[in-house]
TIVO-2410 file (N, C-alpha, C; in nm, 3 decimals):
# residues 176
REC num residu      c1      c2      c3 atome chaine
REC   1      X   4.809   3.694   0.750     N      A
REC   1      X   4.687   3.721   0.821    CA      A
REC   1      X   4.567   3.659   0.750     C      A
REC   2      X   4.587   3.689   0.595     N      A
REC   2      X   4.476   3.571   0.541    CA      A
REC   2      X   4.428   3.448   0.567     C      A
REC   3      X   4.580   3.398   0.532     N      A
REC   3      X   4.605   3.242   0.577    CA      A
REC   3      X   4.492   3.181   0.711     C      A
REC   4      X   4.567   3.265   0.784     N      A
REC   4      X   4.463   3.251   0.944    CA      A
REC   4      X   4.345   3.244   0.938     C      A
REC   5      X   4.273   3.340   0.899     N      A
REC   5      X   4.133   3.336   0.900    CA      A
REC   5      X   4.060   3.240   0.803     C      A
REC   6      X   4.139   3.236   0.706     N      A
REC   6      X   4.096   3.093   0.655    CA      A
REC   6      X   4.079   2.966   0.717     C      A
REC   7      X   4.227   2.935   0.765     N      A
REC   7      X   4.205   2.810   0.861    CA      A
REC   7      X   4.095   2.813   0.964     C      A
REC   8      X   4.064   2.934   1.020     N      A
REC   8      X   3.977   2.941   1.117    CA      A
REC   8      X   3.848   2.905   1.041     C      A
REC   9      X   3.802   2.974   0.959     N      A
REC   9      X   3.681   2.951   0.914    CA      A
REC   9      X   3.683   2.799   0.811     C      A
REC  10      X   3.767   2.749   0.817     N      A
REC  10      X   3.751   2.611   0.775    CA      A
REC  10      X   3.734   2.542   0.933     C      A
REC  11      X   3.820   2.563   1.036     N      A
REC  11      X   3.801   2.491   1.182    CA      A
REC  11      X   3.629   2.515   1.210     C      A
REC  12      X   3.580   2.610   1.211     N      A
REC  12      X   3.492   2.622   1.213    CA      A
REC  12      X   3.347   2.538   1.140     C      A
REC  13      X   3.388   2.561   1.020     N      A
REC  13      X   3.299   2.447   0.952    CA      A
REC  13      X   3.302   2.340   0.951     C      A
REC  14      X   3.387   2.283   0.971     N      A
REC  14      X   3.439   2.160   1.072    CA      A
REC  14      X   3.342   2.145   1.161     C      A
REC  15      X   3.379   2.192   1.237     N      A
REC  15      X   3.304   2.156   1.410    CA      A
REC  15      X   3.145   2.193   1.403     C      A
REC  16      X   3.087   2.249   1.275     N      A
REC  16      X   2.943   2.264   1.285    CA      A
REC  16      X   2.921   2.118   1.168     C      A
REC  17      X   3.021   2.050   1.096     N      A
REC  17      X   2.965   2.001   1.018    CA      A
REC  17      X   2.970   1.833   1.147     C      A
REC  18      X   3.063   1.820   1.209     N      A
REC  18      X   3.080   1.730   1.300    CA      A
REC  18      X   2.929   1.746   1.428     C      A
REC  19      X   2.903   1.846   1.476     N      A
REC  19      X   2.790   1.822   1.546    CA      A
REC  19      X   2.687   1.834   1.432     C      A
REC  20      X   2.650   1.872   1.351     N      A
REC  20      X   2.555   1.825   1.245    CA      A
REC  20      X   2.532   1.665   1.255     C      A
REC  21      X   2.636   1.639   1.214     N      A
REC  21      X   2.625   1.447   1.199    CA      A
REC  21      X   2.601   1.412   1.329     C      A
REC  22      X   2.649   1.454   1.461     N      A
REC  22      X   2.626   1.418   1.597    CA      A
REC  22      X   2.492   1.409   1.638     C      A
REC  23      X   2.410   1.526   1.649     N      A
REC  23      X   2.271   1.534   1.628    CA      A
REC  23      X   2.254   1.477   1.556     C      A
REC  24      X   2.242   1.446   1.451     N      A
REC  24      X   2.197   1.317   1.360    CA      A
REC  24      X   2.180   1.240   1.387     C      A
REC  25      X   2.273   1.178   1.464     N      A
REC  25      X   2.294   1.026   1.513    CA      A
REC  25      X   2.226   1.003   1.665     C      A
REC  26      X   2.246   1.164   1.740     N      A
REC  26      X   2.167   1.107   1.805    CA      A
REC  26      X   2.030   1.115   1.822     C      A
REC  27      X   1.949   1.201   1.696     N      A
REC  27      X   1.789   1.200   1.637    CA      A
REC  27      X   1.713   1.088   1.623     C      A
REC  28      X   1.819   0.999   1.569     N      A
REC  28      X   1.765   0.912   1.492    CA      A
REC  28      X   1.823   0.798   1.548     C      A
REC  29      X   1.863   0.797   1.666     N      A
REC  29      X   1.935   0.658   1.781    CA      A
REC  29      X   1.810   0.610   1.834     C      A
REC  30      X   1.719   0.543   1.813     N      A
REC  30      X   1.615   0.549   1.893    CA      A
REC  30      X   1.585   0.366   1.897     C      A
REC  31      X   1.688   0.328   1.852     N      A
REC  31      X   1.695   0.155   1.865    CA      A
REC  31      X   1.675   0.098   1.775     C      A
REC  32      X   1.644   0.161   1.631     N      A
REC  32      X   1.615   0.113   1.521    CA      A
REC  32      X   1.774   0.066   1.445     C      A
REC  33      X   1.872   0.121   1.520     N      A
REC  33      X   2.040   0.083   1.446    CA      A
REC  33      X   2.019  -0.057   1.423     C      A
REC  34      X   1.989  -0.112   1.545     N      A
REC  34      X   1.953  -0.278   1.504    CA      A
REC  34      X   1.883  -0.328   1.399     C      A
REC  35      X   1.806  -0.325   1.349     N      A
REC  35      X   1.735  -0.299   1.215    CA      A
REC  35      X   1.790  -0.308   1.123     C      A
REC  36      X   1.860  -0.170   1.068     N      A
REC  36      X   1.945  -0.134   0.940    CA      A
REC  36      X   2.051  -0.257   0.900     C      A
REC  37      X   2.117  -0.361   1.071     N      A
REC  37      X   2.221  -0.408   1.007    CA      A
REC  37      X   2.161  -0.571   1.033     C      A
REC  38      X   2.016  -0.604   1.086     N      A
REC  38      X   1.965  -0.684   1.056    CA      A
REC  38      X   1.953  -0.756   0.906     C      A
REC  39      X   1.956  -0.880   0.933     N      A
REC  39      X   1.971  -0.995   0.771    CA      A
REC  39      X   1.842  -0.942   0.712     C      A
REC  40      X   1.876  -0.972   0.571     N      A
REC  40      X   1.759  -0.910   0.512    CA      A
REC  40      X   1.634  -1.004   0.516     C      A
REC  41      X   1.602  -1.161   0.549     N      A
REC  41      X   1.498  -1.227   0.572    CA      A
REC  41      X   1.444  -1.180   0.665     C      A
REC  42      X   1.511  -1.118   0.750     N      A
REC  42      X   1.411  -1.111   0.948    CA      A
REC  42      X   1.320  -1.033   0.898     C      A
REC  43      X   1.216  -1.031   1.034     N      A
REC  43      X   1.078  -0.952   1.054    CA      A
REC  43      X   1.149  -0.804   1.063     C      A
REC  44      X   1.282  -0.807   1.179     N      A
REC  44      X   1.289  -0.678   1.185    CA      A
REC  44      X   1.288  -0.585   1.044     C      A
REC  45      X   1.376  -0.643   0.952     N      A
REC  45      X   1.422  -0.562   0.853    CA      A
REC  45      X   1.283  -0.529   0.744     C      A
REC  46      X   1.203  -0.645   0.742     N      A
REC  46      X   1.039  -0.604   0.626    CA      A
REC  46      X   0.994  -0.479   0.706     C      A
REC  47      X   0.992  -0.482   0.872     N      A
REC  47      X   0.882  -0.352   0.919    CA      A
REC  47      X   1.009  -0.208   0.899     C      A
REC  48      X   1.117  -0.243   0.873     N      A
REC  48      X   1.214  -0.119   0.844    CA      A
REC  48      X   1.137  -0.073   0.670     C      A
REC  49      X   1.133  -0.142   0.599     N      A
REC  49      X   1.104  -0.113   0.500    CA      A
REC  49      X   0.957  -0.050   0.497     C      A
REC  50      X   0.878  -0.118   0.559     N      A
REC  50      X   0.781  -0.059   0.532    CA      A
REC  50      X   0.744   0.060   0.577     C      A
REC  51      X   0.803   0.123   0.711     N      A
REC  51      X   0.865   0.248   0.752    CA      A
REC  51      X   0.897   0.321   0.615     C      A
REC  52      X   0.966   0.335   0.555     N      A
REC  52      X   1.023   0.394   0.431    CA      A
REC  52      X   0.942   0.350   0.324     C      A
REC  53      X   0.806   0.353   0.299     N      A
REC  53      X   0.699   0.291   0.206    CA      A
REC  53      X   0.730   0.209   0.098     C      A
REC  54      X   0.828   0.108   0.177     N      A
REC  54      X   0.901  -0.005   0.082    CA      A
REC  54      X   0.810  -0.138   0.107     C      A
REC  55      X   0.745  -0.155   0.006     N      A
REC  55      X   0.666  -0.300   0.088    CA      A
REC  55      X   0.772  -0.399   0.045     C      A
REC  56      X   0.746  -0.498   0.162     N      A
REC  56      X   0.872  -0.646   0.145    CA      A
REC  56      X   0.785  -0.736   0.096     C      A
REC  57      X   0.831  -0.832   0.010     N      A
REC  57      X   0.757  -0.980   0.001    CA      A
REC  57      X   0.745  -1.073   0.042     C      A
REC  58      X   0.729  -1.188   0.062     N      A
REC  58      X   0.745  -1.294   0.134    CA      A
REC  58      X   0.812  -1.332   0.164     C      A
REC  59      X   0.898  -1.345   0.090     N      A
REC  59      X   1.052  -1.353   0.122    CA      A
REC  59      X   1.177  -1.268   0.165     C      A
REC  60      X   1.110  -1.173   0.174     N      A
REC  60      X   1.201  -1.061   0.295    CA      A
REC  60      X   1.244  -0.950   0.158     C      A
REC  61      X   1.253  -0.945   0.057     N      A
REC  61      X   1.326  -0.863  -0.034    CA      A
REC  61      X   1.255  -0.797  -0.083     C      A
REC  62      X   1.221  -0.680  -0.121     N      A
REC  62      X   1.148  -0.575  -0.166    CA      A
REC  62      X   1.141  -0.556  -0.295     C      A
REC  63      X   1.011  -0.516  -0.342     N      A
REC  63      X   0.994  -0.534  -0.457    CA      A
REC  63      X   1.052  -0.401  -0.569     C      A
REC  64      X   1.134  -0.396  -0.641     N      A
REC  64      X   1.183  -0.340  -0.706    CA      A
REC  64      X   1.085  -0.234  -0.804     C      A
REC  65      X   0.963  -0.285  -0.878     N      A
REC  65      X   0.892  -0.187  -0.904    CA      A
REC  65      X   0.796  -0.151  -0.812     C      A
REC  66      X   0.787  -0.142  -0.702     N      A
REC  66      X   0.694  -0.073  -0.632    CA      A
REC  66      X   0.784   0.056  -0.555     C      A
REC  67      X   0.859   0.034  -0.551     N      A
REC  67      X   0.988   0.071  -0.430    CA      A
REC  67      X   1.022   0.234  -0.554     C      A
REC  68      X   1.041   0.198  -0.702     N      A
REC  68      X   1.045   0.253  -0.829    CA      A
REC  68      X   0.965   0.319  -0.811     C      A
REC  69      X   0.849   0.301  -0.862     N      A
REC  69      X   0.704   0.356  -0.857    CA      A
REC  69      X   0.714   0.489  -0.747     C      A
REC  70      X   0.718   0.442  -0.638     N      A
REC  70      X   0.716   0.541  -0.485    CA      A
REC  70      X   0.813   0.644  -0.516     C      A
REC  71      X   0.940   0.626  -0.553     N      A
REC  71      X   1.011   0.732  -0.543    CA      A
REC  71      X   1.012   0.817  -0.636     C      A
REC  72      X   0.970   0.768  -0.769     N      A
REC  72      X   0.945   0.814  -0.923    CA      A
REC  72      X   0.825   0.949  -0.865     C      A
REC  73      X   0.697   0.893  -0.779     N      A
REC  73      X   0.605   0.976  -0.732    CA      A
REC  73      X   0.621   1.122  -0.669     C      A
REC  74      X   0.718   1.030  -0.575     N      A
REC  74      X   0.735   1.154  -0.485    CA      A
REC  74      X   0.868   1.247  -0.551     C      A
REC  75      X   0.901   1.197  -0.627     N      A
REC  75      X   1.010   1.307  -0.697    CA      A
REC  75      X   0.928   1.347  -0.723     C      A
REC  76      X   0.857   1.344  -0.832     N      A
REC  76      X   0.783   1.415  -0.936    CA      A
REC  76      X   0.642   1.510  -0.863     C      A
REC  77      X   0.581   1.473  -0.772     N      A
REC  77      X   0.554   1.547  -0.684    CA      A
REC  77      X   0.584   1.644  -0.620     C      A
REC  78      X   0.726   1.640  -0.595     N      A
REC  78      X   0.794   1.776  -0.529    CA      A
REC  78      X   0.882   1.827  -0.657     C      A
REC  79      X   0.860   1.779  -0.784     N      A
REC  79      X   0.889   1.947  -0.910    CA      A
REC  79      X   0.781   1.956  -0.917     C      A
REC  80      X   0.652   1.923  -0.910     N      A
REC  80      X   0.546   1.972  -1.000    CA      A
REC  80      X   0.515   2.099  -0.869     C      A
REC  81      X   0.541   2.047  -0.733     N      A
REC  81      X   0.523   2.165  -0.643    CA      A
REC  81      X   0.585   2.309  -0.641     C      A
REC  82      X   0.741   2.230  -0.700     N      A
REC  82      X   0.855   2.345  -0.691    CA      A
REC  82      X   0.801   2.434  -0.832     C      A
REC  83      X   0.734   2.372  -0.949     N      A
REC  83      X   0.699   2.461  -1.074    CA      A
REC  83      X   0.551   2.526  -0.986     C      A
REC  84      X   0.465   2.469  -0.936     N      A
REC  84      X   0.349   2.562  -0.900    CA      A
REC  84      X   0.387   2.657  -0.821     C      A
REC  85      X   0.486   2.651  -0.722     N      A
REC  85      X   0.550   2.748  -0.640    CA      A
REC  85      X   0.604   2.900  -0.711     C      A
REC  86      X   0.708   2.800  -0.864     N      A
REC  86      X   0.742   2.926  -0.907    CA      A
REC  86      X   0.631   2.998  -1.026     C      A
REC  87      X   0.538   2.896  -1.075     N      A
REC  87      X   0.447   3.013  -1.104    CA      A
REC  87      X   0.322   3.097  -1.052     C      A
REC  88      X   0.331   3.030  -0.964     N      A
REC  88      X   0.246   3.128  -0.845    CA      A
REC  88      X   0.282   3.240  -0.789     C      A
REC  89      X   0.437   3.242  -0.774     N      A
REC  89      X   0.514   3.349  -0.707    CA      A
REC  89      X   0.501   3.482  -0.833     C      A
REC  90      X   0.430   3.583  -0.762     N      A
REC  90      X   0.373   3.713  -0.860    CA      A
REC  90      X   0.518   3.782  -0.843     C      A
REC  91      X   0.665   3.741  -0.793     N      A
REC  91      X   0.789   3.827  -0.811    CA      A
REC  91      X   0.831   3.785  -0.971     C      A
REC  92      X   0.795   3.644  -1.009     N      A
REC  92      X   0.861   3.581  -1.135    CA      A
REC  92      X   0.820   3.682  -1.255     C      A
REC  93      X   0.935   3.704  -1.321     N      A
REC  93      X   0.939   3.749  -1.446    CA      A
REC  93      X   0.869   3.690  -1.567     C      A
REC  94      X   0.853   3.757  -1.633     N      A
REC  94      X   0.779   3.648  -1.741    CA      A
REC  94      X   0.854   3.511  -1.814     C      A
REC  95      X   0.963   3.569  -1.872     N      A
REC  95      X   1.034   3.491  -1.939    CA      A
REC  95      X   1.035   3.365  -1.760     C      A
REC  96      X   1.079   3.367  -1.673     N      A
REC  96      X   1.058   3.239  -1.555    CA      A
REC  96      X   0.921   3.218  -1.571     C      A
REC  97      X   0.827   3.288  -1.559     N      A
REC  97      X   0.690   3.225  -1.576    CA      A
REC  97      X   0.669   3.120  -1.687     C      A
REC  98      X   0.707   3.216  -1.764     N      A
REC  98      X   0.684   3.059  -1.886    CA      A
REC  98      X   0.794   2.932  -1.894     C      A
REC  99      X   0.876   2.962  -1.884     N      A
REC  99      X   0.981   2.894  -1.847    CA      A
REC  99      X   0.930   2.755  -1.748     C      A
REC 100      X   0.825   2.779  -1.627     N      A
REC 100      X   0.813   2.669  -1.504    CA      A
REC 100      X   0.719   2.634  -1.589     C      A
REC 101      X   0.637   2.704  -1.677     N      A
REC 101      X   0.483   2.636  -1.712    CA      A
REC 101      X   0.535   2.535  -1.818     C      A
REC 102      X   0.612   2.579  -1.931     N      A
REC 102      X   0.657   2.473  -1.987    CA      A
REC 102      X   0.761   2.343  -1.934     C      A
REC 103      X   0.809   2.389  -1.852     N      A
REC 103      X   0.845   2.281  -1.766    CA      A
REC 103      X   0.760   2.202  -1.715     C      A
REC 104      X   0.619   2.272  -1.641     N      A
REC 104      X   0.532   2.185  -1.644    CA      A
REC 104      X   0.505   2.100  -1.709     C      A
REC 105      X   0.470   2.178  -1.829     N      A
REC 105      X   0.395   2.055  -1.925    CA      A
REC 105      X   0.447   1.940  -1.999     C      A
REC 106      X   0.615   1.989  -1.985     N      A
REC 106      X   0.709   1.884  -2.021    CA      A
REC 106      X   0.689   1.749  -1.935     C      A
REC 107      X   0.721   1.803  -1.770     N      A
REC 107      X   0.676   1.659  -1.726    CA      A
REC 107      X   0.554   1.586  -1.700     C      A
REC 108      X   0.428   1.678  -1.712     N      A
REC 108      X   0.313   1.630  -1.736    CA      A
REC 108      X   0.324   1.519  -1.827     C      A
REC 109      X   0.379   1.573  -1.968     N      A
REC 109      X   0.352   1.497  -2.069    CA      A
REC 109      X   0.467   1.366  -2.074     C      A
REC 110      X   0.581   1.396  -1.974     N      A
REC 110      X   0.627   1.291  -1.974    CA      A
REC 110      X   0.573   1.196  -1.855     C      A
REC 111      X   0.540   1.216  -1.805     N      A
REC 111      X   0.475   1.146  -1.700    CA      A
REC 111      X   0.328   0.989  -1.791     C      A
REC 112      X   0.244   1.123  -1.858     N      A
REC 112      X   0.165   1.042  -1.953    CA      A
REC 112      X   0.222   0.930  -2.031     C      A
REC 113      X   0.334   0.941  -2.112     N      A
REC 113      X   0.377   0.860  -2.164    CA      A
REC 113      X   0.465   0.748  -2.129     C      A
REC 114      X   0.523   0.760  -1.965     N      A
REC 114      X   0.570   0.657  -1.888    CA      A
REC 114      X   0.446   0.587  -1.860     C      A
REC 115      X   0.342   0.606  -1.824     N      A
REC 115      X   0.207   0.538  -1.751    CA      A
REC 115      X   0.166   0.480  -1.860     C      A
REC 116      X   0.139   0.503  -2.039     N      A
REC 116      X   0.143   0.419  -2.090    CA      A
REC 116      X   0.177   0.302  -2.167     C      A
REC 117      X   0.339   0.399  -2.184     N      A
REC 117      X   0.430   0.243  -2.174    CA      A
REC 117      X   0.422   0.186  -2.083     C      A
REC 118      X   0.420   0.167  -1.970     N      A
REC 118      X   0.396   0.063  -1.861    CA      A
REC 118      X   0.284  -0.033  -1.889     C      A
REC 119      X   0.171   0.073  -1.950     N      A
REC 119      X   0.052   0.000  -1.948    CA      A
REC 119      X   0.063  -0.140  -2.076     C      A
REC 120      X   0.106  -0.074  -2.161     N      A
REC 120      X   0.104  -0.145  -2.354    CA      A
REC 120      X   0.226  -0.213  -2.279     C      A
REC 121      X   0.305  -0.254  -2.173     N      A
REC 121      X   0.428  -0.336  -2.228    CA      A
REC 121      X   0.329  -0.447  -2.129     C      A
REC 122      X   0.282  -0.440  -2.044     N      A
REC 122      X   0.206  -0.502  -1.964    CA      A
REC 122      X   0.081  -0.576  -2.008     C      A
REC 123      X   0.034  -0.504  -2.138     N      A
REC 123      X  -0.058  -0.552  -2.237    CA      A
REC 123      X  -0.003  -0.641  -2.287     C      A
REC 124      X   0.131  -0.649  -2.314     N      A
REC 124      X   0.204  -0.725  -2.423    CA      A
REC 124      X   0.224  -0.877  -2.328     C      A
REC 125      X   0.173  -0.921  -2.222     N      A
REC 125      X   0.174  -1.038  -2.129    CA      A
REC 125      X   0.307  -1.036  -2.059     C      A
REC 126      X   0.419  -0.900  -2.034     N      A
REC 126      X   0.509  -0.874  -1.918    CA      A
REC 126      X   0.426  -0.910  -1.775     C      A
REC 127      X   0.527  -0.969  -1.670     N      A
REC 127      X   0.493  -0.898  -1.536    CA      A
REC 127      X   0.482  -0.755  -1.481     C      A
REC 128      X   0.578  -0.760  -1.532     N      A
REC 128      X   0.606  -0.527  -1.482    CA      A
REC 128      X   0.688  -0.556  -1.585     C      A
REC 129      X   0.681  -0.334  -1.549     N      A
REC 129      X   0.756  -0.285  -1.636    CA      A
REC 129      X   0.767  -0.158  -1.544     C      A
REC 130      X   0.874  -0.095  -1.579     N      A
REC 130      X   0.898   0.035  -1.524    CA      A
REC 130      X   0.963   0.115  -1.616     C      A
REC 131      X   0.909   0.241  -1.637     N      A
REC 131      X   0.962   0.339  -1.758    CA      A
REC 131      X   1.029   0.432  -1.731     C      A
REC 132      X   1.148   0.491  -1.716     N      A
REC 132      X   1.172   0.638  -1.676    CA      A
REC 132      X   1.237   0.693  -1.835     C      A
REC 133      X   1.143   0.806  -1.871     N      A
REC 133      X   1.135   0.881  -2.009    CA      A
REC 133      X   1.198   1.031  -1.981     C      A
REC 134      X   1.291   1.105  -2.052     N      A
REC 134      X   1.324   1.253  -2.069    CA      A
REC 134      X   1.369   1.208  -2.221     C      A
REC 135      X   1.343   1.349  -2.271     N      A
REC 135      X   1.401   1.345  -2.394    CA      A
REC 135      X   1.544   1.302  -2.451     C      A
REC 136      X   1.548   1.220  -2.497     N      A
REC 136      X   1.706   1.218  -2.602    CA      A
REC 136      X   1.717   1.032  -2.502     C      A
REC 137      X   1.635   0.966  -2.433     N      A
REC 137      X   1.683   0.877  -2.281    CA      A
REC 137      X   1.531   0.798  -2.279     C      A
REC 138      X   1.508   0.690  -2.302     N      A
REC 138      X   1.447   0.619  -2.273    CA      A
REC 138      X   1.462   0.476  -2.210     C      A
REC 139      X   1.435   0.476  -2.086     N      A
REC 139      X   1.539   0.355  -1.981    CA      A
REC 139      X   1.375   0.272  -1.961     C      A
REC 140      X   1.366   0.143  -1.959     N      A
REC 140      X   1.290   0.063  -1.975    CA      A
REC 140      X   1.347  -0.122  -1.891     C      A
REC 141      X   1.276  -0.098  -1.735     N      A
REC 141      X   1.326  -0.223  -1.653    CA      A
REC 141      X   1.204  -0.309  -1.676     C      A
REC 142      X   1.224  -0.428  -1.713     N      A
REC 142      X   1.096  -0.569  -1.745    CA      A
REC 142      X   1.120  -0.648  -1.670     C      A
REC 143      X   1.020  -0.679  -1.559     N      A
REC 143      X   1.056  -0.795  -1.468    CA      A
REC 143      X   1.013  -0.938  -1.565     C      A
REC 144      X   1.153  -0.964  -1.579     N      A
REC 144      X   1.206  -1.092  -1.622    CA      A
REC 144      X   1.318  -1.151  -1.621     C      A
REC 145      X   1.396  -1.287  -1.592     N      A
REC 145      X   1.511  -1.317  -1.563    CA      A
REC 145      X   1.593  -1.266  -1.727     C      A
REC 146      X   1.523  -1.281  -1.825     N      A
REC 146      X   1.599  -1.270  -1.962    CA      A
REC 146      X   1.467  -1.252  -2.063     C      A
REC 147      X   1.532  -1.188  -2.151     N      A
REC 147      X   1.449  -1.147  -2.240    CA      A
REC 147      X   1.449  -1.204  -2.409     C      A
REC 148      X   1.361  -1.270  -2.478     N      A
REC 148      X   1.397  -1.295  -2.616    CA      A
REC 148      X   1.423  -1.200  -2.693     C      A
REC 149      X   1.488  -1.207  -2.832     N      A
REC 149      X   1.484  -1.129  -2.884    CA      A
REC 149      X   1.334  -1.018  -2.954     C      A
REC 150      X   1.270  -1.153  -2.926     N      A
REC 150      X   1.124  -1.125  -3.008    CA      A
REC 150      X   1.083  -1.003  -2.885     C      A
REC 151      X   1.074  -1.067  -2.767     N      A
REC 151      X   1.014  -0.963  -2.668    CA      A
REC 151      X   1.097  -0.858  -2.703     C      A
REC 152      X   1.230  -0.821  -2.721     N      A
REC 152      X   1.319  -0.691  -2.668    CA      A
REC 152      X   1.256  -0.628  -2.836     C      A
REC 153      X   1.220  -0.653  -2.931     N      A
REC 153      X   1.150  -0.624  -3.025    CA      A
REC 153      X   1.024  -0.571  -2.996     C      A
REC 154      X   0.960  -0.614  -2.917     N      A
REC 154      X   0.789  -0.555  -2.908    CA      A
REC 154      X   0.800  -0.460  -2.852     C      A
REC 155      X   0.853  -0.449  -2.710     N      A
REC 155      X   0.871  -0.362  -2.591    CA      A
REC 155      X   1.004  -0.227  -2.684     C      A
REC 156      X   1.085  -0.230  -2.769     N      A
REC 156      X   1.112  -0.140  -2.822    CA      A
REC 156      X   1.006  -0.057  -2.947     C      A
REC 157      X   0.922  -0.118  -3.028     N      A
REC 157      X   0.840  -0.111  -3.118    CA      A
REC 157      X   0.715   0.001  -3.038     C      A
REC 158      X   0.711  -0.047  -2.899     N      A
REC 158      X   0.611   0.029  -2.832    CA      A
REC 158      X   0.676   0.171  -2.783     C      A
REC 159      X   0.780   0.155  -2.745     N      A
REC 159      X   0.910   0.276  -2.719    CA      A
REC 159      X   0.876   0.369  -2.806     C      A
REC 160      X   0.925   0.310  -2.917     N      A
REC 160      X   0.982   0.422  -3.063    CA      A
REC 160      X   0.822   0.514  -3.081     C      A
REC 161      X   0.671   0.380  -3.077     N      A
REC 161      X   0.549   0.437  -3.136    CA      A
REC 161      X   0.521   0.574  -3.020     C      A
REC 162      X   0.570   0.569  -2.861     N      A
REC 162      X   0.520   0.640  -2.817    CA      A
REC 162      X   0.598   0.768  -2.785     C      A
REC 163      X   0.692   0.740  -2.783     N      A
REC 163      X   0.805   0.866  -2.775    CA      A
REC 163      X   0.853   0.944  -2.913     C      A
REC 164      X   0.895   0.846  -3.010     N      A
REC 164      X   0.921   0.889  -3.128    CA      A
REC 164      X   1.101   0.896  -3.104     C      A
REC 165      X   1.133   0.838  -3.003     N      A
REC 165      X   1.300   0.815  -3.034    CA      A
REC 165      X   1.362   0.754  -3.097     C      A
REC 166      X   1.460   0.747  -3.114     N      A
REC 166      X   1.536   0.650  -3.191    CA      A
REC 166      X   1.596   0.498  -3.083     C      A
REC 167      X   1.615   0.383  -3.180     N      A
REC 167      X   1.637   0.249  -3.077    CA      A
REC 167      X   1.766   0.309  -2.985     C      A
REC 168      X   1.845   0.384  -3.064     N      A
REC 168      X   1.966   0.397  -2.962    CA      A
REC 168      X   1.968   0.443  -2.859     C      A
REC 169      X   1.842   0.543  -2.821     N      A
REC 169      X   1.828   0.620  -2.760    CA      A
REC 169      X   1.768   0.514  -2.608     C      A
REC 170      X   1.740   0.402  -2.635     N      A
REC 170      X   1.629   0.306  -2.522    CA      A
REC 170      X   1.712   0.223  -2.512     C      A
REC 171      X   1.693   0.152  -2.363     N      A
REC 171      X   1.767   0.070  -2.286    CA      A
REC 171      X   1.646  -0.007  -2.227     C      A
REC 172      X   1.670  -0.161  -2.266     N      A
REC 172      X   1.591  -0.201  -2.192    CA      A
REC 172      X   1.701  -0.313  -2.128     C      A
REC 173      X   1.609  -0.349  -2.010     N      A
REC 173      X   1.691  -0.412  -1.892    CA      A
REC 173      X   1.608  -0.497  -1.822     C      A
REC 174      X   1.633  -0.657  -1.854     N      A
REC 174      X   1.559  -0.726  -1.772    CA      A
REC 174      X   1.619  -0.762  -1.596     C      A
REC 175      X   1.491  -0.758  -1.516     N      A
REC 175      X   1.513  -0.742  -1.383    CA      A
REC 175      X   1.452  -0.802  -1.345     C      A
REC 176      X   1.472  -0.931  -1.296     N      A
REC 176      X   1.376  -1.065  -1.219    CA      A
REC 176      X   1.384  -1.042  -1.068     C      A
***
């Protein structure tokens, strides 16, 4: 008799997870399918992107740190909401109260220190740079086809001065 009601309530989730995707498809059928499997030079596919606050370049391909940038934002936008949420909420305990505030200030302060590595590697005569920083993880993309050793030297030198990690801890990655 177990058995049964199991299968049932798996048939079940089934058939809500199948019209889930159905509605889906047909929400979002609105003629744009053509688009998605459009070549990536056409007109259609730049105004798809820019729909999704992807700006395209001249050449139809999207720019990798801007595209970065946008989503880096809006993540970080919706924790800093989800921490004001939970310390606003007068049910939170203390130990959670402090808990979101220092979370706050964790990514506050990591936030600061991505914006100025970007800035000092950009000082250093890079095109871009894109930083994503948490503790123990420092990931570092340089728009460039290849990197000298001398550069992968400066752009780490600026790493270590602003984070205080260790080299092992940073990855840098050139991205033309």
């Amino acid at each position: 008799m177990k058995t049964w009601k199991k299968y049932l309530t798996l048939g079940v989730v089934a058939l809500l997870l199948i019209g889930a995707v159905y509605v889906n498809i047909k929400l979002n059928d609105s003629g744009s399918a053509s688009n998605v499997l459009s070549p990536q030079g056409s007109e259609e596919n730049a105004s798809q992107g820019d729909n999704l606050g992807i700006e395209a370049t001249g050449d139809g391909t999207t720019d990798y740190f801007e595209a970065f940038r946008s989503d880096r934002d809006s993540t970080r936008a919706m924790e800093i909401e989800y921490l004001n949420e939970t310390i606003a909420t007068s049910a939170s305990d203390a130990e959670t109260l402090a808990d979101a505030q220092e979370a706050k200030l964790v990514l506050v302060n990591n936030m600061e220190k991505e914006f100025t590595m970007e800035s000092l590697i950009k000082a250093k005569g890079f095109a871009d740079a894109a930083v994503m920083y948490k503790q123990g993880s420092v990931n570092v993309v340089i728009k460039a086809a290849e990197l000298a050793p001398e550069q992968v030297a400066q752009i780490l030198a600026i790493v270590i001065d602003e984070t205080g990690e260790s080299a092992e801890n940073v990855k840098i990655i050139p991205n033309a």
